[in-house]
C-alpha positions in Angstrom: 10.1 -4.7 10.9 9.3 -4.1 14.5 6.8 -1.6 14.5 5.1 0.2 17.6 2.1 1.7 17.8 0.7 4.0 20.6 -2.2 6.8 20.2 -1.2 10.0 19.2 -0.5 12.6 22.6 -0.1 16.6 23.0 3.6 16.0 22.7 3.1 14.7 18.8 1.4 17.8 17.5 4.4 20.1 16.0 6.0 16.7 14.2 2.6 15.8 12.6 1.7 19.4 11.6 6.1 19.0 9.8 4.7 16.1 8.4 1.4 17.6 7.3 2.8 20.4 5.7 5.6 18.8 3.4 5.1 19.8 -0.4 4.1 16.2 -0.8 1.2 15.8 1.5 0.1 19.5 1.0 -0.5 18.5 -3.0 -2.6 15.9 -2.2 -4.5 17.3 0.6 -8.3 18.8 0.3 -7.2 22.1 1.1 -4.1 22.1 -0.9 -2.7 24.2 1.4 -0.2 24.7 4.4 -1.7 24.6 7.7 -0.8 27.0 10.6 0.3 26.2 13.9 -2.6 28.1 15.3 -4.9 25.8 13.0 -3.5 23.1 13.7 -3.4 23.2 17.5 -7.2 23.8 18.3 -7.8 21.2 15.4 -5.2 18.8 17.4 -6.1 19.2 21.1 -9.8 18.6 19.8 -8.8 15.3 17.8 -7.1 14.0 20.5 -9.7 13.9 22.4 -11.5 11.5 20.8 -9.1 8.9 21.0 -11.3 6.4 22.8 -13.5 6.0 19.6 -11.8 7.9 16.9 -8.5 6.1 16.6 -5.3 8.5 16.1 -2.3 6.6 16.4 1.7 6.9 16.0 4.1 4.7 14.6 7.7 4.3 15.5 10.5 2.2 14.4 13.6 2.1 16.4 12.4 5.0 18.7 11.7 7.0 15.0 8.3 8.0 14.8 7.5 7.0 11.0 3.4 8.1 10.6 0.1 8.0 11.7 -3.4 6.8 11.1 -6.5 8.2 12.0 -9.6 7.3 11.9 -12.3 9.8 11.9 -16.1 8.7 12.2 -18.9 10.3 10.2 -21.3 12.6 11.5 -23.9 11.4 9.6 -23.1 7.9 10.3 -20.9 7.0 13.4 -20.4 3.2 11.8 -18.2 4.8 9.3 -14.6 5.8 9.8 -13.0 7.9 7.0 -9.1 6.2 7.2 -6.2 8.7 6.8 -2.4 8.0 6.9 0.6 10.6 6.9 4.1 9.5 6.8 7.2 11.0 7.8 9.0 12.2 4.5 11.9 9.9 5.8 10.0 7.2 5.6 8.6 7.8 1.9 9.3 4.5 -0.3 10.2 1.9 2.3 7.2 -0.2 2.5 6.5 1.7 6.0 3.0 3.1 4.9 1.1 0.3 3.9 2.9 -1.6 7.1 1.4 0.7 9.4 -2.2 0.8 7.8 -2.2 -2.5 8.3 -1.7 -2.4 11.7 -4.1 -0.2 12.1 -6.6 -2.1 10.0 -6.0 -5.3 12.8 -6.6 -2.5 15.9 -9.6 -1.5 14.0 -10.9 -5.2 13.7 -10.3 -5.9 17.2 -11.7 -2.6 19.0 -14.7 -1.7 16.6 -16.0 -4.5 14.8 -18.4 -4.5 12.4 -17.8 -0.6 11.2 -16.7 0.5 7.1 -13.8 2.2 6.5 -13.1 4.6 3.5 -10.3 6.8 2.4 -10.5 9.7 0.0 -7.3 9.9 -2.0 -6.5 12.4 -4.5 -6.7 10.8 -7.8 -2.9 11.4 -8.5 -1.8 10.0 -5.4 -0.2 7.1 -6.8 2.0 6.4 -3.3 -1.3 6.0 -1.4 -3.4 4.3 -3.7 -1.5 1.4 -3.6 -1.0 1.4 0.2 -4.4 1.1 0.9 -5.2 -1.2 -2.7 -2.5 -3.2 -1.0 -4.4 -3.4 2.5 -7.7 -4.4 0.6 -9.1 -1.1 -0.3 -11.3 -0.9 -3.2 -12.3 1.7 -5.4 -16.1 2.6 -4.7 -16.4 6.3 -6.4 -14.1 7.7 -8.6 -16.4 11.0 -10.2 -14.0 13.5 -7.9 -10.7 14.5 -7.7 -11.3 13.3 -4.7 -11.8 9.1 -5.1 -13.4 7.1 -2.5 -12.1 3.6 -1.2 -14.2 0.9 0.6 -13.9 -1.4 2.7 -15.7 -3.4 5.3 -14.4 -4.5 8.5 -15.6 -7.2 10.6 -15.8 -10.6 8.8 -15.4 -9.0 5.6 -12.3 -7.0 6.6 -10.9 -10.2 8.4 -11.3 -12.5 5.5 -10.6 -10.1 3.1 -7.0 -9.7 5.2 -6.1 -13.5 5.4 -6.2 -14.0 1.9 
């Protein structure tokens, strides 16, 4: 699989908020809800902003766009990134997610060393669960709906990875 990667641009914000708002991802979401364009767009030209430390990025294949990561640090603590993946509902089931978390997870290493990365992921998430159990994730609180994956990047992450 020849994956690119690029950050996330303006011109991405009506196929995310698609993706976003599939009965799939909606179910799983903390809002459990559809998000409007309106919401979506000052949320998006805010987010993008951030790029430079707050990863967003794209995935295509064959000039399809297939998902995105982001990585959103914590107020309270800018050394943790909370790691969140949507997929293009064509994409469902072909290996794609955990692919391009991984990806992601090797920009991570390389551009901000040393940080923690969590995911909350609805407990009946099955799909997503194992993408990220897959990329070394590790259940770290699981007294929500809501359960909370760890894992440490740096040497952790990078050893972690290679095994």
């Amino acid at each position: 699989m020849d994956i690119q990667m690029r950050d996330v641009s303006l011109s991405d914000m009506g196929q995310i908020l698609s993706w976003r708002n599939t009965d799939a991802c909606v179910r799983y979401s903390k809002s459990n809800s559809t998000i409007s364009k309106s919401q979506h767009k000052d949320w998006f030209r805010d987010r993008i902003l951030r790029n430079s430390h707050e990863p967003y990025l794209i995935f295509s294949l064959n000039n399809e766009d297939i998902g995105t990561v982001r990585f959103d640090s914590v107020e309270s603590d800018p050394k943790i990134f909370i790691t969140s993946i949507i997929l293009n509902p064509e994409f469902y089931g072909r290996g794609c997610g955990s692919k391009i978390l991984s990806i992601s997870l090797n920009h991570m290493i390389q551009n901000f060393p040393k940080t923690n990365l969590v995911a909350e992921i609805h407990k009946e998430n099955i799909a997503s669960i194992k993408i990220f159990s897959q990329n070394g994730f590790d259940l770290v609180d699981n007294n929500n709906v809501f359960r909370v994956y760890g894992l440490a990047s740096g040497d952790s992450l990078v050893q972690s990875r290679d095994n």
